[in-house]
GUDRENDREN-252471 format. One record per residue (C-alpha): x, y, z. Coordinates in steps of 0.2 Angstrom, whole numbers, plus 5000, padded with zeros to 4 digits. Each point is the difference from the previous one (the first is absolute). Layout:
residues N
XYZ/...
This chain:
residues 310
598143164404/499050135007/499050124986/500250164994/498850124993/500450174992/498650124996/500350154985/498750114996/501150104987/500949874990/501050084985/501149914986/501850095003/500950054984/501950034999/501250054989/501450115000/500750164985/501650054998/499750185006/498350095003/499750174989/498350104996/499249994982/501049854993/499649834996/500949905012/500449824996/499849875016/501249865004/499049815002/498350015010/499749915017/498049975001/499649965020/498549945012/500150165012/499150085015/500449995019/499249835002/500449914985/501850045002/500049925018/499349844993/501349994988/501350025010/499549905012/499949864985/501750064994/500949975020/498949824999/498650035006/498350014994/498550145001/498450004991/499650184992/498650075002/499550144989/498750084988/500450014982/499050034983/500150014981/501549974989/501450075011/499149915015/500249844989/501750044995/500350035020/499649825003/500949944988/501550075004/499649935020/499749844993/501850004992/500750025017/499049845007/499450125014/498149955004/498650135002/498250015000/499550164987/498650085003/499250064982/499650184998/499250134987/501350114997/501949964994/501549975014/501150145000/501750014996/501650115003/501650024991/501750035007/501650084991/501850015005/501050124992/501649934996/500950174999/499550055017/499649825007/498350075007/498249924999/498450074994/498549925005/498350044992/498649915008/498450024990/498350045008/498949865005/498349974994/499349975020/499149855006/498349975003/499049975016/499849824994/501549994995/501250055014/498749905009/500349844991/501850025006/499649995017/498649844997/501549924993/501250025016/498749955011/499749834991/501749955004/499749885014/502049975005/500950154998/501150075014/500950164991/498950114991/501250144990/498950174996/501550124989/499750134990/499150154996/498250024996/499250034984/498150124997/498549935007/500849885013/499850065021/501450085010/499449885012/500249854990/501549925009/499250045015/498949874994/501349874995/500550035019/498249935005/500049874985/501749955009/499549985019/498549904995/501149874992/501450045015/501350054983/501450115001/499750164991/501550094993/499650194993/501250084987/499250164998/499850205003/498950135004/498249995008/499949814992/501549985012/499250095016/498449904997/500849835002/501150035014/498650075010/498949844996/501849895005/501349914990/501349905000/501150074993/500250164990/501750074993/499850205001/501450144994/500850125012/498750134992/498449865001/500549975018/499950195006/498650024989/498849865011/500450095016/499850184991/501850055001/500950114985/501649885004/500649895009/502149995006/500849825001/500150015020/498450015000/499449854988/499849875014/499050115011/498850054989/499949814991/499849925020/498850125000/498749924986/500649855005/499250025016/498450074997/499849824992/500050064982/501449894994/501249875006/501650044989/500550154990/501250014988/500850164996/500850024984/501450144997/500549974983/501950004998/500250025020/499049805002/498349975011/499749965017/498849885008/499050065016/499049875011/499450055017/501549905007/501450014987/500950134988/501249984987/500950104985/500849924986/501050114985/499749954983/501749944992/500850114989/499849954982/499950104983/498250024998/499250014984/498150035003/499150015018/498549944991/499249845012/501250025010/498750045017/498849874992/501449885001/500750055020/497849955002/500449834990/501749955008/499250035019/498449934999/501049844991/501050005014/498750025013/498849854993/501749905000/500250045018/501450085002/500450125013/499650194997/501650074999/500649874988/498550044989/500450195001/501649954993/499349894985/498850134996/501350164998/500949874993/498549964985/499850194995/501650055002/500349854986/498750084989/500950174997/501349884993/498949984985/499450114988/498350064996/498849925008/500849835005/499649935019/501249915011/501049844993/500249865014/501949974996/500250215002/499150015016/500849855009/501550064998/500050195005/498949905014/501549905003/501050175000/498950095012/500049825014/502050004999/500150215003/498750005012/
């Protein structure tokens, strides 16, 4: 089977709950609490590990809530390799409003990583000696390099690995100039690497071809929320709609569209069929409330939807 590798520089322990209603200067009571492994990374491994697969996590994490992180990691049966920090891991809480049936989400600041820390990350991606897909998601917490998945992209060549970027901003630019695999911009991330304000949907293939062929990607996936993704080679395009289902939080819904293709592409399936999977996985997280990823039985069915409309 080949091996997976996801890298998270920000890891955070999500909290959910929900209130009846949200009101100023009251004491409001919560319903049951979900306590979750998060960050871009993390969240790609697990549900990878949820469709069948498996990833090894790669992360940094330290005092009690970076104990209590992998705990709650270990309970999933997801394997990772922590890399121990100073400072506590982060975490974030988000609140649905049953009156309105709108989120809140609060994430708390993080305490930045060290030069020997970040850099520990890295040593332990580059003593993988098998790996063929190396996942880079998520943002990037004080004290880490906007360059540093630019990195991972020369860690990857080295061992001829797929690198796959879920990111934004200048972290985003940095890696695509250095070359990726893959990387699954927004319309927004997408005008912003060719300095545009905006982009218009005629014009997504053009301008994708057109990083493409400057050599600094092989496949970009373009995610539109609601409206679905489409996947840009320099010799094929396709769009696929995400089904419509009642959704209940869009929490993990992009890290699970990264989880669903890159399963689907170490499997080998063919690219349009793993666009399809992957719209497919996060559209079956805004199923679920809070923070909950994919579930296998969800996404193989609105796959299964998606194949016979399609």
């Amino acid at each position: 089977m080949p091996r997976i590798v996801t890298v998270t520089f920000s890891p955070c322990i999500d909290k959910s709950t929900s209130v009846p209603f949200v009101v100023p200067d009251k004491k409001l009571r919560c319903n049951s609490l979900l306590l979750q492994p998060g960050g871009g990374g993390i969240n790609v491994a697990r549900a990878i590990h949820q469709l069948g697969g498996e990833a090894t996590a790669i992360f940094p994490a330290g005092g009690y809530t970076g104990k209590f992180f992998n705990h709650l990691l270990e309970k999933e049966n997801v394997p990772f390799i922590c890399i121990e920090t100073d400072h506590e891991t982060r975490e974030s809480i988000t609140i649905l409003d049953h009156s309105t049936n709108q989120q809140y989400k609060f994430g708390l600041p993080d305490n930045g990583l060290s030069e020997e820390e970040w850099g520990r990350c890295l040593m332990a991606v580059e003593e993988f000696t098998d790996v063929e897909f190396i996942v880079a998601s998520g943002s990037l917490p004080r004290g880490v390099p906007l360059d540093i998945y630019a990195r991972l992209s020369r860690i990857a060549k080295n061992k001829n690995a797929k690198l796959v970027v879920d990111t934004s901003g200048e972290a985003l630019k940095h890696a695509v100039h250095e070359g990726v695999y893959l990387f699954k911009p927004n319309l927004g991330e997408l005008s912003s690497l060719i300095g545009k304000e905006r982009i218009e949907s005629e014009e997504i293939e053009a301008v994708a071809r057109e990083i493409l062929n400057r050599g600094q990607a092989e496949i970009i996936v373009i995610s539109m929320g609601k409206s679905g993704a489409m996947l840009i080679t320099k010799n094929e395009a396709y769009y696929t709609s995400a089904p419509n289902v009642t959704s209940k939080s869009t929490v993990g819904a992009g890290d699970s569209m990264v989880a669903g293709i890159v399963h689907s592409i170490s499997k080998g399936w063919n690219m349009h069929h793993a666009l399809q999977y992957g719209v497919a996985c996060g559209t079956a997280a805004t199923m679920n409330p809070g923070t909950e990823l994919c579930h296998k039985e969800d996404a193989d069915l609105l796959y299964s939807m998606i194949t016979d409309i399609q």
